[in-house]
OpenMM code with the backbone's topology and positions (N, CA, C; nanometers):
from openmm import Vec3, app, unit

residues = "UNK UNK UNK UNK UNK UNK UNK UNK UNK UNK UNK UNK UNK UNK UNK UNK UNK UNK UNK UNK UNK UNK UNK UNK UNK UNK UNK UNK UNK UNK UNK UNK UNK UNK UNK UNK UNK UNK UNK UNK UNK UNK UNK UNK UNK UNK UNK UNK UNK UNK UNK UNK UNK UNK UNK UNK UNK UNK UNK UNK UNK UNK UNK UNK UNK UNK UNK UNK UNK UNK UNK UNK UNK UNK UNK UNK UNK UNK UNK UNK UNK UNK UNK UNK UNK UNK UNK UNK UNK UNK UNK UNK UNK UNK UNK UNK UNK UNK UNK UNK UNK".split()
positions = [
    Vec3(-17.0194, 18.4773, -9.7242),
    Vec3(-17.0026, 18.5868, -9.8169),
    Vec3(-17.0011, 18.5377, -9.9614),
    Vec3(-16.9861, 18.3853, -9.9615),
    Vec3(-16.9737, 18.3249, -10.1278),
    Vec3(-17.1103, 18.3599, -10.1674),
    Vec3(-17.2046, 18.3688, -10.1386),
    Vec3(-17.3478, 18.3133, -10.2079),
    Vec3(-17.3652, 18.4918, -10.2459),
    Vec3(-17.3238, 18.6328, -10.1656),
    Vec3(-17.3568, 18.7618, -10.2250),
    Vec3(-17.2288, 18.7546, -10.3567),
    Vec3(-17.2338, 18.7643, -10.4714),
    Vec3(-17.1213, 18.7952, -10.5749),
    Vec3(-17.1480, 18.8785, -10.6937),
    Vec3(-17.1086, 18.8831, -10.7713),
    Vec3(-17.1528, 18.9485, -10.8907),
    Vec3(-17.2179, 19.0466, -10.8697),
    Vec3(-17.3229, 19.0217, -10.9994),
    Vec3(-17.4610, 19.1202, -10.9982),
    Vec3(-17.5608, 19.1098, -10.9348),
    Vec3(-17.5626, 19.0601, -10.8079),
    Vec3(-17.6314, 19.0395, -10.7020),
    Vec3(-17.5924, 19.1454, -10.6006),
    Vec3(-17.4908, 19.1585, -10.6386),
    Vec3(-17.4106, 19.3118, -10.5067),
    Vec3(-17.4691, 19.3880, -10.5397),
    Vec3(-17.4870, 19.4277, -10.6962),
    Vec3(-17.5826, 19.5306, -10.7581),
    Vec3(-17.6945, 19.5645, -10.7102),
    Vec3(-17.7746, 19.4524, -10.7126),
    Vec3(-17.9155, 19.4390, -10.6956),
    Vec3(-17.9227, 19.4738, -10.5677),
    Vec3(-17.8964, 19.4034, -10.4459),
    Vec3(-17.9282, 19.4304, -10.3145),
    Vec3(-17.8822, 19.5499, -10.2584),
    Vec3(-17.7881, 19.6284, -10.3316),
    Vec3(-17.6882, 19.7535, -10.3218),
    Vec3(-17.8333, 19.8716, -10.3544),
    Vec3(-17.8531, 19.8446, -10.4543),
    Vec3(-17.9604, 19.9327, -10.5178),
    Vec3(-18.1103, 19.9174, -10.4231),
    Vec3(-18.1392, 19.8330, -10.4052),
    Vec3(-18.2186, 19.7537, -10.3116),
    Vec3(-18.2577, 19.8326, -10.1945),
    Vec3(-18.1607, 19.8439, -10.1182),
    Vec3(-18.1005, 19.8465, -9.9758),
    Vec3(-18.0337, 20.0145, -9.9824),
    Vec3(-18.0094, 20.0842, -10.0617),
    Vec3(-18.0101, 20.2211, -10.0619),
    Vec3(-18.1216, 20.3016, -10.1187),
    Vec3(-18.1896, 20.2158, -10.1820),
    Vec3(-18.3354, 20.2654, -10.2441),
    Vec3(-18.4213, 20.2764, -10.0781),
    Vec3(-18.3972, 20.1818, -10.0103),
    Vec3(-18.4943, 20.1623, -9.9376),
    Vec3(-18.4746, 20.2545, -9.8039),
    Vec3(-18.2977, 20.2727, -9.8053),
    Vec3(-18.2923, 20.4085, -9.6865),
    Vec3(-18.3139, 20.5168, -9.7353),
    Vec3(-18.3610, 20.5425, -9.8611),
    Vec3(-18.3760, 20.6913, -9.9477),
    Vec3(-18.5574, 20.7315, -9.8973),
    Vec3(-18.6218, 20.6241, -9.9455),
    Vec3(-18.7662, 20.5728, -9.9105),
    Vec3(-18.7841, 20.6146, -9.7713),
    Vec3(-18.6859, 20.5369, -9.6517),
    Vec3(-18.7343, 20.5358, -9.5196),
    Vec3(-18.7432, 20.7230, -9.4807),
    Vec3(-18.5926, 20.7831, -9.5625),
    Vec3(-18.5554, 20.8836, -9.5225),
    Vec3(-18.6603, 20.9828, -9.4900),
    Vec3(-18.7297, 20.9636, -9.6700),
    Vec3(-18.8528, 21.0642, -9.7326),
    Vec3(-18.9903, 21.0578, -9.6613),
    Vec3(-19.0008, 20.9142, -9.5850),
    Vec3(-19.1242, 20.8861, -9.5252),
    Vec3(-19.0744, 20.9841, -9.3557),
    Vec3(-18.9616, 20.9497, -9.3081),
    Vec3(-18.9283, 21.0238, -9.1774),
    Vec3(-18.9688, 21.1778, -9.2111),
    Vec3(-18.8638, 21.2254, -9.2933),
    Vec3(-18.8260, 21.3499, -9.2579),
    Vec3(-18.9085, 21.4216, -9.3814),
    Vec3(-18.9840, 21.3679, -9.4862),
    Vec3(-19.0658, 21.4022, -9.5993),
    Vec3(-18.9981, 21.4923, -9.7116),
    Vec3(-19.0396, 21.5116, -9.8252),
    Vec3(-18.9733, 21.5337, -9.9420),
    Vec3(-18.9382, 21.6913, -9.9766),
    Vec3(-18.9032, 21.7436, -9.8737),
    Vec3(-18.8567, 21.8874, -9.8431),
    Vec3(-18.7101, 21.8663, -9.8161),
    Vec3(-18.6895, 22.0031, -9.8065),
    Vec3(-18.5100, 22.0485, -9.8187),
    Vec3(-18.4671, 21.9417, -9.6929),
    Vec3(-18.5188, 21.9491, -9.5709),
    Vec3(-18.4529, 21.8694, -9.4729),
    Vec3(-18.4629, 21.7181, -9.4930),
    Vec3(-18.5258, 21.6743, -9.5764),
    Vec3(-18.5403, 21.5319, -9.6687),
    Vec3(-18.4310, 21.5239, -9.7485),
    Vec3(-18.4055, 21.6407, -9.8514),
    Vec3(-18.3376, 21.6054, -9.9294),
    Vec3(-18.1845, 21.6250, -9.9158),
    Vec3(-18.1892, 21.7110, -9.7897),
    Vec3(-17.9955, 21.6860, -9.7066),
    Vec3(-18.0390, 21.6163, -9.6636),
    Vec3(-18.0755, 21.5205, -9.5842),
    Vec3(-18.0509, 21.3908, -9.5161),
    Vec3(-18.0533, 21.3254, -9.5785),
    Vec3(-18.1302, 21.2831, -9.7334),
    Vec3(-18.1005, 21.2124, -9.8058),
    Vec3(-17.9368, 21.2123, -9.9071),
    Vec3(-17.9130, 21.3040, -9.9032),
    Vec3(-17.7307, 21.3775, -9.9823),
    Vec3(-17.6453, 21.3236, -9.8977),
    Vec3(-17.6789, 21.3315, -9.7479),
    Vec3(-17.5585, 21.3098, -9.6535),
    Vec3(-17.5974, 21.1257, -9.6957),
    Vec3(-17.6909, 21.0457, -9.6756),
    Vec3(-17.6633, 20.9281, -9.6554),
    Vec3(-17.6557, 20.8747, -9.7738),
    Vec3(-17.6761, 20.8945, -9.9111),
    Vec3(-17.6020, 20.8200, -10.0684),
    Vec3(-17.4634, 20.9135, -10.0556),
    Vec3(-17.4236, 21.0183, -10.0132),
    Vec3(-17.2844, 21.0346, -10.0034),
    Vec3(-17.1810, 20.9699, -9.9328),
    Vec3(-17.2304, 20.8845, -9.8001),
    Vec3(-17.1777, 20.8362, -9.7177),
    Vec3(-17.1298, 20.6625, -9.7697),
    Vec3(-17.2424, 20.5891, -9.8192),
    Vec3(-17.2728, 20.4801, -9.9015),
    Vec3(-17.2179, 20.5044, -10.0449),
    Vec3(-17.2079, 20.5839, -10.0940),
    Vec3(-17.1073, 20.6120, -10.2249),
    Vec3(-16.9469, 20.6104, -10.1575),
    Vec3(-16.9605, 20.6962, -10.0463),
    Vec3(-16.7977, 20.7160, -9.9847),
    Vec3(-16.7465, 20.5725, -9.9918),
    Vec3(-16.7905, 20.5076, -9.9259),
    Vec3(-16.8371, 20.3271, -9.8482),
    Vec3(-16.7681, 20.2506, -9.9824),
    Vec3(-16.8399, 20.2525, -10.0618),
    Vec3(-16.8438, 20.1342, -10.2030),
    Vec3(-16.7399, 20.1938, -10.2893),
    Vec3(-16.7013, 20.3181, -10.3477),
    Vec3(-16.5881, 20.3518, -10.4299),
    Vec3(-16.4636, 20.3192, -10.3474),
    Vec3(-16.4525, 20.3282, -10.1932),
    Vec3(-16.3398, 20.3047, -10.1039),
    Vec3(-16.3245, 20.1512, -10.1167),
    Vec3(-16.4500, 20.0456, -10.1127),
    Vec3(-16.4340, 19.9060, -10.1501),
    Vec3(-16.3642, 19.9079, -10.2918),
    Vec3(-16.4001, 19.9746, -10.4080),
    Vec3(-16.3590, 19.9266, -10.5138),
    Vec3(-16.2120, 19.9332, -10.5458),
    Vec3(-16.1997, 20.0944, -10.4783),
    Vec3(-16.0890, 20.1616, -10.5320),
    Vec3(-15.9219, 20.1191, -10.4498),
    Vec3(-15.9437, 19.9947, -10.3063),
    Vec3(-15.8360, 19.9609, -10.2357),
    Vec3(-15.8329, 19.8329, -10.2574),
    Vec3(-15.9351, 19.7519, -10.3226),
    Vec3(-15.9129, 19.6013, -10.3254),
    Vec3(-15.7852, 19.5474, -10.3811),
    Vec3(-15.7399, 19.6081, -10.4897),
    Vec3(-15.6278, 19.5406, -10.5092),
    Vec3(-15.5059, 19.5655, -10.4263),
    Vec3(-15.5090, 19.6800, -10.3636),
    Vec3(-15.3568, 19.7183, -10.2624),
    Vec3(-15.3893, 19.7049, -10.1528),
    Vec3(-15.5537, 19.6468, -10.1400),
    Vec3(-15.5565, 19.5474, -9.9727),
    Vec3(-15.5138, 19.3699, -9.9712),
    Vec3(-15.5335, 19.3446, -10.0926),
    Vec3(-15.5390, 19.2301, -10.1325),
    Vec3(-15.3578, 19.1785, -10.0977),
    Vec3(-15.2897, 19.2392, -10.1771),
    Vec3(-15.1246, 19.2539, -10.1529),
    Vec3(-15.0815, 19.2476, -9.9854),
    Vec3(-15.1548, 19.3630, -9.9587),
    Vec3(-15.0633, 19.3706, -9.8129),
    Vec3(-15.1634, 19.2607, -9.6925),
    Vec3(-15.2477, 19.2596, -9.7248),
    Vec3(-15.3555, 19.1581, -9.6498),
    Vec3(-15.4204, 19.1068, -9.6980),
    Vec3(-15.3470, 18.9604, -9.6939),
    Vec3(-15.4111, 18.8401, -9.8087),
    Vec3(-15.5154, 18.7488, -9.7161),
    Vec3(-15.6544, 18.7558, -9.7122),
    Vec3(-15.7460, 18.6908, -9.6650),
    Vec3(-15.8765, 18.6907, -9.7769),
    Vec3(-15.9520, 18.5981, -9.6811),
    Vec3(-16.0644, 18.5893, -9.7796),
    Vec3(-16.1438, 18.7138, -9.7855),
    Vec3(-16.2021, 18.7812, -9.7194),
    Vec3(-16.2389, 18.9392, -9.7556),
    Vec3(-16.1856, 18.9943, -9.8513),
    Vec3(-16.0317, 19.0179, -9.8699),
    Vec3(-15.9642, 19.1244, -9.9315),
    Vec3(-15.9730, 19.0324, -10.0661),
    Vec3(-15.9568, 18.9091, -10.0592),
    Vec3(-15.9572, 18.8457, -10.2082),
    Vec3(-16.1375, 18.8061, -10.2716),
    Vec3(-16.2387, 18.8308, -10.1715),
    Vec3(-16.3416, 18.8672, -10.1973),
    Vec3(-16.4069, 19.0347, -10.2465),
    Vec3(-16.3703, 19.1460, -10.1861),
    Vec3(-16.3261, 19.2566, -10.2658),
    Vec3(-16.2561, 19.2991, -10.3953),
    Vec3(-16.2130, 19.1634, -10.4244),
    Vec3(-16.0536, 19.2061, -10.5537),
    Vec3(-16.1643, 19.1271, -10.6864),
    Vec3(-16.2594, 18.9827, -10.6243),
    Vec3(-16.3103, 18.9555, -10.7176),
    Vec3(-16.4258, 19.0278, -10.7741),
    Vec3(-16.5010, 19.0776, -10.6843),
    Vec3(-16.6022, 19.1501, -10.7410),
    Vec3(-16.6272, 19.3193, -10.7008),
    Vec3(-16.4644, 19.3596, -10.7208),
    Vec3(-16.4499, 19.4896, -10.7808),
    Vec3(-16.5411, 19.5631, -10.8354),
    Vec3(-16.5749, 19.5122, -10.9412),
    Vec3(-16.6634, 19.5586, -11.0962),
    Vec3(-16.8294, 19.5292, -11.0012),
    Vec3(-16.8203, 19.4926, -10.9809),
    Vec3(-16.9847, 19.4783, -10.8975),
    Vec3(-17.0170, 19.5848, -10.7850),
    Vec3(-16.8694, 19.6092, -10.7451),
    Vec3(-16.8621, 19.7242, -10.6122),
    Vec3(-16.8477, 19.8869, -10.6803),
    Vec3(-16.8136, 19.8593, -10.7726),
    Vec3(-16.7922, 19.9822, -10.8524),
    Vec3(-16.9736, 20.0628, -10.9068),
    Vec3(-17.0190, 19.9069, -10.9985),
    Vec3(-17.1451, 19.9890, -11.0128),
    Vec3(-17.2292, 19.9927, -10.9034),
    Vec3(-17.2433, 19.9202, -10.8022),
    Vec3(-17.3129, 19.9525, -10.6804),
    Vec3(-17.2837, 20.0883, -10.6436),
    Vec3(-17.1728, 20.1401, -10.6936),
    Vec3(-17.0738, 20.2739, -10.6334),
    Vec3(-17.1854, 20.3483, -10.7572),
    Vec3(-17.2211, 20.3239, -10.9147),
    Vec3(-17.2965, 20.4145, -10.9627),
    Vec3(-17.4274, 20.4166, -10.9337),
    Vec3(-17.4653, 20.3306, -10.8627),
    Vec3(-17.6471, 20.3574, -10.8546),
    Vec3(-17.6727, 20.4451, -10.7150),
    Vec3(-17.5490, 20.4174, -10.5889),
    Vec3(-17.5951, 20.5038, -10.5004),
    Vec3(-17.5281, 20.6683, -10.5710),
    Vec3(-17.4684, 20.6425, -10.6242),
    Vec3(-17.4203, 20.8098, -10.7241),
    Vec3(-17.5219, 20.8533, -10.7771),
    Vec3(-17.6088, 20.7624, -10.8310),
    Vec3(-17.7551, 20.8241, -10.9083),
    Vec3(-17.8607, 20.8397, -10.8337),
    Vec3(-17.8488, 20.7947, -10.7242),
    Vec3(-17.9572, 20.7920, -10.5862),
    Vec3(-17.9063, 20.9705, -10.4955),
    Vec3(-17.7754, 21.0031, -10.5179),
    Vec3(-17.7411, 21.0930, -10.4963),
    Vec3(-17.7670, 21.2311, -10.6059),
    Vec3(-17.7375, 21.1915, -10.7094),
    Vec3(-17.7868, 21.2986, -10.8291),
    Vec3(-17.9335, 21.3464, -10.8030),
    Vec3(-18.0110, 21.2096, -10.8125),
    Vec3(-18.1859, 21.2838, -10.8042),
    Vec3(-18.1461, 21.3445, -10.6799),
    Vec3(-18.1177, 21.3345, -10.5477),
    Vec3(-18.1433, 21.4231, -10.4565),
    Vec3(-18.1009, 21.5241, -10.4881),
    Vec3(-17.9635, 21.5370, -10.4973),
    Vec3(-17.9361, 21.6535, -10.5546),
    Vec3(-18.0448, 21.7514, -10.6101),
    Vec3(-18.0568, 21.6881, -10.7198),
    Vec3(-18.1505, 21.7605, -10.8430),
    Vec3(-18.2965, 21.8194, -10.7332),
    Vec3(-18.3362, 21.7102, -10.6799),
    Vec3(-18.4708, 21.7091, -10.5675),
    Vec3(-18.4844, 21.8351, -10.4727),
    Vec3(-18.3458, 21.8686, -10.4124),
    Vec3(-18.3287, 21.9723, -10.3142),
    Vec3(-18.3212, 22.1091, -10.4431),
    Vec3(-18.2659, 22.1115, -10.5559),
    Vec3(-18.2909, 22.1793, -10.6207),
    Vec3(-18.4181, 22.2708, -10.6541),
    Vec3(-18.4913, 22.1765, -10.6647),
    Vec3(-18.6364, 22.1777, -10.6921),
    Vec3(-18.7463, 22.2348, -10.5556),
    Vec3(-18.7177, 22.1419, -10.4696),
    Vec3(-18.7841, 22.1563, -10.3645),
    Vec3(-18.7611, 22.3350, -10.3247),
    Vec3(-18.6142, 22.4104, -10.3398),
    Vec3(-18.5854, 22.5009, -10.2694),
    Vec3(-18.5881, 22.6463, -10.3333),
    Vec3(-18.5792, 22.6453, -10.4980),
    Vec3(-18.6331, 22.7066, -10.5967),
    Vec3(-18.7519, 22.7472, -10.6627),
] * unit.nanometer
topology = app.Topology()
chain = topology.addChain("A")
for resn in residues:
    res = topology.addResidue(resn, chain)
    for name in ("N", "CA", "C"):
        topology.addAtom(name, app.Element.getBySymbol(name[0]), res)
């Protein structure tokens, strides 16, 4: 887990939810049933990464291991990973908007 840190969480975060957004649109195509399946899964992966950011330090306290003190260091990396699947969620948003109007 040493070698993923920093702004590398970013990158592969963005990466790797870009690419289930992609798979989603190629399955289910860029219509309303695209763009809820795409809402449910950057909502789920947003749920995921703000829950990493937002317990690291009061997991860290009550359960002191290398995970929880790997969470506590790169907080700030889990956080914006937490804004790009938020913005991966906005365009859909916006997308189902569009698509259904």
């Amino acid at each position: 887990m040493k070698s993923i840190q920093g702004s590398r969480i970013v990158g592969l975060s963005a990466l790797e939810i870009g690419t289930m957004v992609a798979v989603i649109w190629l399955v289910h195509g860029i219509d309303e049933q695209g763009m809820r399946m795409t809402i449910g899964g950057t909502a789920r992966t947003s749920c995921i990464l703000f829950l990493c950011a937002f317990v690291a330090s009061a997991l860290r306290r009550i359960w002191s291991n290398s995970i929880s003190a790997w969470l506590l260091q790169n907080r700030r990396y889990l956080g914006l990973s937490f804004a790009v699947s938020h913005t991966y969620h906005a365009i859909a948003c916006t997308g189902l908007w569009f698509v259904t109007y």
